[in-house]
VOGU-3710 file (C-alpha; in Angstrom, 3 decimals, decimal comma):
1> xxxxxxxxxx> -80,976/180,166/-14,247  -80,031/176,926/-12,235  -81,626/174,101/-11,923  -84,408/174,277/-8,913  -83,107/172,988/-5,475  -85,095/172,143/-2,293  -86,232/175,430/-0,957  -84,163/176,849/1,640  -85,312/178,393/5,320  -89,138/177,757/4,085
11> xxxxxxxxxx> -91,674/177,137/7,486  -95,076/176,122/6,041  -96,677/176,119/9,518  -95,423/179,330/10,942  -96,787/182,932/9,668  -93,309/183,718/8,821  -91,938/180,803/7,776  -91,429/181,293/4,450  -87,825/182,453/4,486  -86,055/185,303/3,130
21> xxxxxxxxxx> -84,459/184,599/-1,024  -81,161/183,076/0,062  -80,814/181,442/-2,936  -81,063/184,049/-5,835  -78,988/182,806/-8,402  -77,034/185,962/-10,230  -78,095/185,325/-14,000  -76,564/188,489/-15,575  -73,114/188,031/-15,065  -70,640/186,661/-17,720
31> xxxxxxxxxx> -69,121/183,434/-17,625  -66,445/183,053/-15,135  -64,138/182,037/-17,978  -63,985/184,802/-19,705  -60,883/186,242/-19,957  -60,529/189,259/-17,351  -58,421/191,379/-20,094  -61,705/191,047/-22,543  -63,295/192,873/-19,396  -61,084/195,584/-19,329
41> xxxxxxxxxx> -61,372/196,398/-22,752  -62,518/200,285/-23,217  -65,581/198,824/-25,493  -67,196/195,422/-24,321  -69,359/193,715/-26,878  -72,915/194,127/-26,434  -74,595/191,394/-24,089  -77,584/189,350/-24,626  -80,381/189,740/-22,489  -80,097/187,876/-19,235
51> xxxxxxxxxx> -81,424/184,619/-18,815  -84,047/183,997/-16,378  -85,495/188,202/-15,497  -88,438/188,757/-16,592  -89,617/192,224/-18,226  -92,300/194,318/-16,704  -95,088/194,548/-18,218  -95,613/197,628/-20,848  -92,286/198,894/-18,313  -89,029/198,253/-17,588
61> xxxxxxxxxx> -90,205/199,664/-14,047  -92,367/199,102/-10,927  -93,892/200,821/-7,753  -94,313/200,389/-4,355  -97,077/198,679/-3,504  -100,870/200,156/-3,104  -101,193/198,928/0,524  -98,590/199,198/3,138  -96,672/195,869/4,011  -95,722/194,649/7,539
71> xxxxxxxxxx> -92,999/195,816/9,858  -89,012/195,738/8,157  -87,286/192,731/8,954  -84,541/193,550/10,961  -80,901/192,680/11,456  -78,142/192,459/9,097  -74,988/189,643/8,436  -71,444/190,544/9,012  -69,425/192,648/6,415  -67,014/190,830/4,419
81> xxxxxxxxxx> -63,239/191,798/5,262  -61,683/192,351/2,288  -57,503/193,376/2,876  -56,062/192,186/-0,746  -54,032/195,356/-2,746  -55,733/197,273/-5,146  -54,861/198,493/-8,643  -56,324/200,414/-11,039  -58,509/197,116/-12,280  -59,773/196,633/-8,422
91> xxxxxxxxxx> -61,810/198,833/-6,339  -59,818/201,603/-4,401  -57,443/201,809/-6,716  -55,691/205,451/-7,440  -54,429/207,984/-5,091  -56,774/208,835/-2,423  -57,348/213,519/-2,483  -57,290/214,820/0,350  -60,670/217,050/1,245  -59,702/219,933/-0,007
101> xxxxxxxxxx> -59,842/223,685/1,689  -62,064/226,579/1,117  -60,007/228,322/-0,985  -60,419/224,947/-3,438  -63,685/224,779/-3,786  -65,413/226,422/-6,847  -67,968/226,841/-9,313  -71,459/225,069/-9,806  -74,944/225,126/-7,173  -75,009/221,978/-5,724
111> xxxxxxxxxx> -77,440/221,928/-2,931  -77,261/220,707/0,617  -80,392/219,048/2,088  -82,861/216,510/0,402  -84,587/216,543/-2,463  -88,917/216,612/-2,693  -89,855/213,247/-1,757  -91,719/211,953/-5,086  -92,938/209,050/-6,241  -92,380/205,284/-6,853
121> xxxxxxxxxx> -89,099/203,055/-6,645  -89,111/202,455/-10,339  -90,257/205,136/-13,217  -91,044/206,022/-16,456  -88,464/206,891/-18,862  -86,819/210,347/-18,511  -88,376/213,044/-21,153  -85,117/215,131/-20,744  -81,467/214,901/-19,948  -80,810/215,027/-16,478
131> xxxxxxxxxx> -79,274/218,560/-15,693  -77,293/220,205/-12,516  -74,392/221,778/-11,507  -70,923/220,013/-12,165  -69,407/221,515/-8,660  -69,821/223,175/-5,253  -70,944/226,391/-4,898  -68,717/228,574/-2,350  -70,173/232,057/-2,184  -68,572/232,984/1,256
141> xxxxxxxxxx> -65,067/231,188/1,395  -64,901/232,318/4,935  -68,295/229,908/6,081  -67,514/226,833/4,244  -68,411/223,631/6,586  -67,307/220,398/6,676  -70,146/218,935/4,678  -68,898/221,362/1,869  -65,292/219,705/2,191  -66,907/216,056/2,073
151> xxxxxxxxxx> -68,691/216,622/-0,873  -66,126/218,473/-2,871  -63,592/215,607/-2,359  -66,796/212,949/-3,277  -68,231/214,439/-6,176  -65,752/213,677/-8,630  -66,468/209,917/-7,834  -69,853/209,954/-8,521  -71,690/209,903/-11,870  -74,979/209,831/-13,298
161> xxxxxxxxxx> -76,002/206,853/-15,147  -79,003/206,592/-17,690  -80,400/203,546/-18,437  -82,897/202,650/-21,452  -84,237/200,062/-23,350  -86,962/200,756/-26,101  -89,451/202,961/-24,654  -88,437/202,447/-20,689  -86,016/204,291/-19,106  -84,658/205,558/-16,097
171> xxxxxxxxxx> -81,954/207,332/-14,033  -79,519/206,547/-11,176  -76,162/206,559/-10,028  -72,720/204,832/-9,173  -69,327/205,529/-8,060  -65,747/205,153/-9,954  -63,885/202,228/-9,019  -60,730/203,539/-11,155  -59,224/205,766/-13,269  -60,159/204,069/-16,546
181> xxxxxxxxxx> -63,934/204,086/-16,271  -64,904/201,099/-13,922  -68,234/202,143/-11,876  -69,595/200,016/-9,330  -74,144/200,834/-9,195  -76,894/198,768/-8,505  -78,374/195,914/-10,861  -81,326/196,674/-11,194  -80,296/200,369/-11,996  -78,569/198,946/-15,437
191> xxxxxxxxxx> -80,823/196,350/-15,736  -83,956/199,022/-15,146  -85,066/196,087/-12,410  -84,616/193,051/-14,699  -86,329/193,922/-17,436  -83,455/193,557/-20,184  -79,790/192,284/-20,455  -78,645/194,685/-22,851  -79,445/198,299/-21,917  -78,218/201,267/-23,237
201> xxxxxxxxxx> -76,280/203,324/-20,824  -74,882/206,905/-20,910  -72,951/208,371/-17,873  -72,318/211,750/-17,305  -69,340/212,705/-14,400  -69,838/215,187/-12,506  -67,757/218,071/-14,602  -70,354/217,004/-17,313  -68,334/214,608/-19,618  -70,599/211,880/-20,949
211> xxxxxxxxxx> -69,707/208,528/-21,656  -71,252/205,768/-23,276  -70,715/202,117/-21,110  -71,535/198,189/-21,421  -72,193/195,728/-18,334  -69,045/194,058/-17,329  -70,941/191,780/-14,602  -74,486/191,666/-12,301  -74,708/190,345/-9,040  -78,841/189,871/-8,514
221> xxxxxxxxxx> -78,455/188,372/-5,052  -76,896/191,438/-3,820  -77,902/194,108/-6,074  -74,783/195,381/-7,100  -73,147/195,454/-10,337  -70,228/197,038/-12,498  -70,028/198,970/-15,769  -66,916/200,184/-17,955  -67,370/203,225/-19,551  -65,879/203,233/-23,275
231> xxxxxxxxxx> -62,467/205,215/-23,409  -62,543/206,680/-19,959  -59,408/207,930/-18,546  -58,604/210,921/-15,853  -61,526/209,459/-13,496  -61,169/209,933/-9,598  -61,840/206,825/-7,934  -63,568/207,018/-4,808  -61,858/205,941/-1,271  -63,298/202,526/0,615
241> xxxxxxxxxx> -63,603/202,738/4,579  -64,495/199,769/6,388  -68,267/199,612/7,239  -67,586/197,022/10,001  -65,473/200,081/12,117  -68,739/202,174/12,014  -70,570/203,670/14,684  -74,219/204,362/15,210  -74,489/208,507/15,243  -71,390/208,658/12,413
251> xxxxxxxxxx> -71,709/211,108/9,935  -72,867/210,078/6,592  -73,360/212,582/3,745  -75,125/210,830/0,535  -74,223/212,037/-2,911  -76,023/210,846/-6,356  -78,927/212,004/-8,277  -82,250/212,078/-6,916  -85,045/212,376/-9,503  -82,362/213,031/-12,043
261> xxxxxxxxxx> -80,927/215,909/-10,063  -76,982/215,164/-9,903  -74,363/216,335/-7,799  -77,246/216,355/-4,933  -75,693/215,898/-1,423  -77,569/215,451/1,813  -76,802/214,598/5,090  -77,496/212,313/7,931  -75,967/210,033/10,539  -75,506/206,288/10,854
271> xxxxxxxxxx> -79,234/205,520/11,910  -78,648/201,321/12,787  -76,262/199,087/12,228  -76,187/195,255/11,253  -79,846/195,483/9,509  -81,801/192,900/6,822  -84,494/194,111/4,475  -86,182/192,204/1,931  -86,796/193,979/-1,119  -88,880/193,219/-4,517
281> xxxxxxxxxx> -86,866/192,763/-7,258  -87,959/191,460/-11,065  -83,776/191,241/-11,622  -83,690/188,575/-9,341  -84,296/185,505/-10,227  -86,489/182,518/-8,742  -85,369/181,388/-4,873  -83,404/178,286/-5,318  -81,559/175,869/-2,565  -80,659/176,942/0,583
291> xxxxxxxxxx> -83,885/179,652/1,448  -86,925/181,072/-0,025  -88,728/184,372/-0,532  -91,493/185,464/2,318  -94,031/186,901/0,999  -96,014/186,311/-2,161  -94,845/187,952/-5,026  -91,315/189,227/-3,425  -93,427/192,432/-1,945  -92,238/193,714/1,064
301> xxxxxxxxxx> -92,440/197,251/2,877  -89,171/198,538/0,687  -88,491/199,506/-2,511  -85,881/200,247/-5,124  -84,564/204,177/-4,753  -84,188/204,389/-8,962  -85,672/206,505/-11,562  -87,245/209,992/-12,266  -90,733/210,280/-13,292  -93,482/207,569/-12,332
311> xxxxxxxxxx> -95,138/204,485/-13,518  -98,061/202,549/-12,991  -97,615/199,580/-10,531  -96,285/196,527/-11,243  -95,589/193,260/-9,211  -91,808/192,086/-9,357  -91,467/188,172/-9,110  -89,282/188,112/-6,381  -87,299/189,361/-3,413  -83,923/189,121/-2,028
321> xxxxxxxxxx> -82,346/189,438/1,112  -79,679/191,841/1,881  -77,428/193,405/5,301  -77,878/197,461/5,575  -76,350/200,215/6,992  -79,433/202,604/7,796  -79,440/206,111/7,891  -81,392/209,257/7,621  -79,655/211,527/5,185  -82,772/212,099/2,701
331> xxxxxxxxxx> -81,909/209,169/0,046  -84,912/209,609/-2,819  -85,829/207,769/-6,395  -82,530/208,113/-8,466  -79,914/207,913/-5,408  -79,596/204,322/-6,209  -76,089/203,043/-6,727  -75,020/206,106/-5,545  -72,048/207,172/-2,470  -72,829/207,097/1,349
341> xxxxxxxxxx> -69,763/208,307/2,923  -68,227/208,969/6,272  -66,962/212,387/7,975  -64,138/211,543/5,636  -65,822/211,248/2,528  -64,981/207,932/2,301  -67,328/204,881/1,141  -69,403/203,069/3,692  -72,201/202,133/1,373  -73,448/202,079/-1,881
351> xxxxxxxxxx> -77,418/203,085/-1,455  -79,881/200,840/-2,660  -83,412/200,871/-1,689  -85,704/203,563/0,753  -88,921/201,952/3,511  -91,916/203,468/2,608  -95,122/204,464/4,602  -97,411/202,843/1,856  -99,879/204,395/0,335  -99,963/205,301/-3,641
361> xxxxxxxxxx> -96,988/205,747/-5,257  -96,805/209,467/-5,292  -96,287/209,495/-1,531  -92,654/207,440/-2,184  -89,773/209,403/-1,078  -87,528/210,248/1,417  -88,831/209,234/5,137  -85,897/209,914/7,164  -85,410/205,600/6,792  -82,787/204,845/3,919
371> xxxxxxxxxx> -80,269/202,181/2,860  -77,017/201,620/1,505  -75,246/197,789/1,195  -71,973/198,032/3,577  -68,983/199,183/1,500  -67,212/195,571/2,653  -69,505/193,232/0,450  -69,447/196,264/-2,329  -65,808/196,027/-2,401  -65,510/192,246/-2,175
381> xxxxxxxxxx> -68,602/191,561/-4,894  -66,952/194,473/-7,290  -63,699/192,765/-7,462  -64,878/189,222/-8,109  -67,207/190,808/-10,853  -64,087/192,439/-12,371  -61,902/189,776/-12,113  -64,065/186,805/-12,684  -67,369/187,913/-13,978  -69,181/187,104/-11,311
391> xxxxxxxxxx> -69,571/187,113/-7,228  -69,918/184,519/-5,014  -72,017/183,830/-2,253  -72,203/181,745/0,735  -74,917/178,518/0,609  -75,841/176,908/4,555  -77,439/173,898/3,125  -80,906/174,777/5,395  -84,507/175,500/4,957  -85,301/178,031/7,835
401> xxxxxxxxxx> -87,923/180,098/9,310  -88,694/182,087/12,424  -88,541/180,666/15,969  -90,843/183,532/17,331  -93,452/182,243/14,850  -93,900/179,070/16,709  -97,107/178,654/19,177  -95,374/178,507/22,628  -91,807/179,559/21,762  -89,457/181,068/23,974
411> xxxxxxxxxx> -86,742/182,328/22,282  -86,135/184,433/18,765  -84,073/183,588/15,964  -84,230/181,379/12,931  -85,033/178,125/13,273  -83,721/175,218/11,503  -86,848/173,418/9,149  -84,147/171,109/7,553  -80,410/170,300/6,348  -79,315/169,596/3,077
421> xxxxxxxxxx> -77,704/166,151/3,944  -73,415/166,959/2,901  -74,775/170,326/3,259  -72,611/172,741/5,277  -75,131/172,941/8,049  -75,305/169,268/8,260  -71,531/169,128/8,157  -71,151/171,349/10,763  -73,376/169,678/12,807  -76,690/171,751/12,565
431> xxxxxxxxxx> -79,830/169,908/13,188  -83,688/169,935/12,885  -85,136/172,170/15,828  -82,049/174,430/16,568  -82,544/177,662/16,636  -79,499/180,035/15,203  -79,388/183,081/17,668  -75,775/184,711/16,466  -74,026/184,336/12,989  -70,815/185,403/13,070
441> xxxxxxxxxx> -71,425/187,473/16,236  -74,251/189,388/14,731  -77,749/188,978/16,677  -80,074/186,535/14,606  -83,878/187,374/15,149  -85,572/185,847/12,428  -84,714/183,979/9,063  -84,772/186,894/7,265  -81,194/187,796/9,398  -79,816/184,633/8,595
451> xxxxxxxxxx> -80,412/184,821/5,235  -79,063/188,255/4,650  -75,884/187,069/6,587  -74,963/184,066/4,816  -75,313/185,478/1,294  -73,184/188,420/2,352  -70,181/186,052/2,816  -68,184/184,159/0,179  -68,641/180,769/-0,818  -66,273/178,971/1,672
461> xxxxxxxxxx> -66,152/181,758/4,056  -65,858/180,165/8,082  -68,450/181,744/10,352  -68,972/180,968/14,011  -72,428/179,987/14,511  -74,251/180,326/17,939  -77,486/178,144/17,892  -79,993/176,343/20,943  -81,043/172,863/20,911  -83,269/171,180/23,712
471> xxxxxxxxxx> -82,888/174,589/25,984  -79,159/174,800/26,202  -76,665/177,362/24,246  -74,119/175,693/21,808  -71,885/177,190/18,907  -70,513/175,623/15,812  -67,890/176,584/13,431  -69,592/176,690/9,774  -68,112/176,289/6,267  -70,295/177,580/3,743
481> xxxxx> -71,214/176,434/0,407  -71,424/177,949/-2,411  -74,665/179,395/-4,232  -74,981/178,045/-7,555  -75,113/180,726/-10,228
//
């Protein structure tokens, strides 16, 4: 973990001041020197745990809380364009199938619609292999729809991953980056939500081959991280789309495996663009520099969508901020590092985390309110972590907190505490008082947004930044920093 820095978008005066965890510093990744053909190795040495998370308690797991949380924080920060060429190393890479036709599709019972709604975000260890069917099931050739089509051209790009360490254990899911075994998931699917550095991970495709696979790189701050399973070959690589081109009302279909179920596909449509959560995450670790968490502890009204099985509640030790695509195709405990795809079946998202109602944790599940992280910052974070060990993310150099919070205010957005002095914000011209409305032509209602927004970007990406200062409506052009890792 890094050295502390001066907390970032933190308002001790307003109610929602304290800001969103701009500053998680990935811990889990290797070191950026490492040399990118020791990554693609077929077999990667074991890793040592990960500095700075923090095992559960008697579980590598934890719950939603007890009592229900505050309304989501809203609003989400502009994808990340990513238009370099792809090979097999990079995400994307292969020939892309076309969906096939009805008289294609064959074998297996994969169901379409969502699975019981069960319990909590993170749970106990699996007490048997996760089972299903390893294809589509056409019994009428003749009435085959398009969501049949989608998910026969997806489901080879999808896998099951199990994750254990000791005693704890749980399921989830990820997607095939190439031919040769690279899978993008979540972190804290691998890292069972911080708990250890050096799981043990078995991943089954979807025509049932099982592989064993090591950690290639973590990115905390975002969630996300990639695997290489030991002497893949054959694998279908899934196809990227560009979440930026979607549309509210698009089709999405989610695949992955729900409560251990694999080859599960539901279906939805594109519920809101250009959100933020904050979620609770142990993997994380400790706010550092430009922003801080929001609420004590890192809880917040979502949760984790991992595991099969349930667990007694535990409180993670922090929370991060991330953008979202939202949508209501039924995304449950398990779906987590799984595919959300388009009418095409190509990636939009990579599913990471589910709002709950509150309540206990055996009224978790599936509300008709999911989320997957924008296939643009998969794509870009699964590259760096596969070419460099690690991702980067973008730093502003400010301590924020909500505008709306203040007694008399007049406008939303997140307002500016304090700059780092040589700080980005600072050298953009950014000052105490202003209020940040748009970030790179995405709305900004609280610091939660901003937050999500600037750690979405690279390290030294150039944002136009839209911001109020003594009543009138200004813009500045922004070079961010870089979050130290």
């Amino acid at each position: 973990m890094s050295d502390p820095q001066t907390p970032d978008d933190r308002t001790p005066d307003a109610p929602r001041a304290a800001e969103q965890p701009a500053d998680h510093t990935p811990t889990s990744a290797p070191s950026p020197d490492a040399a990118p053909a020791a990554r693609a190795e077929a077999s990667i040495p074991p890793r040592p745990p990960l500095p700075g998370y923090e095992a559960a308690a008697g579980s590598a797991f934890h719950t939603q809380p007890t009592q229900p949380y505050g309304a989501p924080l809203y609003s989400y920060g502009p994808p990340v364009t990513t238009t370099e060429t792809h090979d097999k190393q990079k995400v994307g890479g292969g020939k892309i199938a076309a969906i096939l036709v009805a008289a294609a599709l064959v074998g297996g019972a994969a169901g379409i619609g969502g699975a019981a709604a069960v319990g909590s975000s993170f749970v106990a260890a699996p007490t048997s292999q996760s089972a299903g069917p390893s294809s589509i099931t056409v019994n009428n050739p003749d009435s085959v729809n398009a969501t049949t089509a989608i998910a026969t051209k997806v489901l080879p790009s999808v896998v099951t991953i199990s994750a254990s360490s000791g005693t704890s254990g749980g399921t989830g899911s990820g997607v095939i980056l190439s031919d040769d075994g690279y899978v993008l998931t979540n972190t804290h699917v691998v890292t069972l939500d911080g708990a250890t550095g050096d799981p043990r991970l078995s991943v089954t495709t979807s025509d049932g081959r099982v592989f064993a696979a090591t950690i290639v790189g973590t990115d905390p701050t975002y969630d996300l991280a990639v695997i290489k399973l030991t002497d893949a070959s054959g694998l279908t690589p899934i196809e990227f789309a560009d979440s930026s081109k979607l549309n509210v009302g698009d089709q999405t279909v989610a695949v992955g495996a729900p409560l251990g179920l694999s080859n599960t596909v539901t279906t939805g449509i594109v519920s809101a663009l250009n959100r933020s959560i904050q979620i609770a995450s142990s993997a994380a670790p400790e706010s550092e520099g430009d922003t801080d968490q929001g609420s004590p502890g890192g809880r917040t009204p979502f949760e984790f969508d991992f595991g099969q099985g349930q667990q007694s509640p535990t409180q993670a030790t922090s929370s991060i901020a991330i953008s979202v695509i939202q949508t209501d195709a039924a995304i449950n405990p398990g779906n987590s590092g799984g595919a959300l795809v388009d009418g095409e079946g190509r990636l939009i998202g990579i599913n990471v985390a589910i709002a709950s109602a509150g309540g206990t944790s055996t009224e978790a599940g599936s509300i008709g309110v999911g989320f997957a992280i924008p296939s643009t910052v998969a794509e870009r974070v699964a590259n760096e972590i596969i070419d460099d060990g690690s991702a980067s993310h973008g730093l502003l150099g400010a301590t924020v907190g909500d505008a709306a919070a203040v007694e008399g205010a007049t406008r939303a957005g997140a307002l500016i505490n304090e700059v780092t002095p040589g700080g980005a914000a600072a050298t953009a011209g950014l000052q105490q008082g202003d209020i940040v409305t748009t970030f790179d032509d995405i709305a900004i209602t609280d610091q939660v947004d901003l937050t999500a927004q600037v750690r979405a970007l690279a390290a030294g990406s150039e944002v136009e930044v839209t911001y109020v200062r003594d009543g009138r409506e200004q813009t500045a052009t922004v070079t961010l920093g870089e979050l130290q890792q």
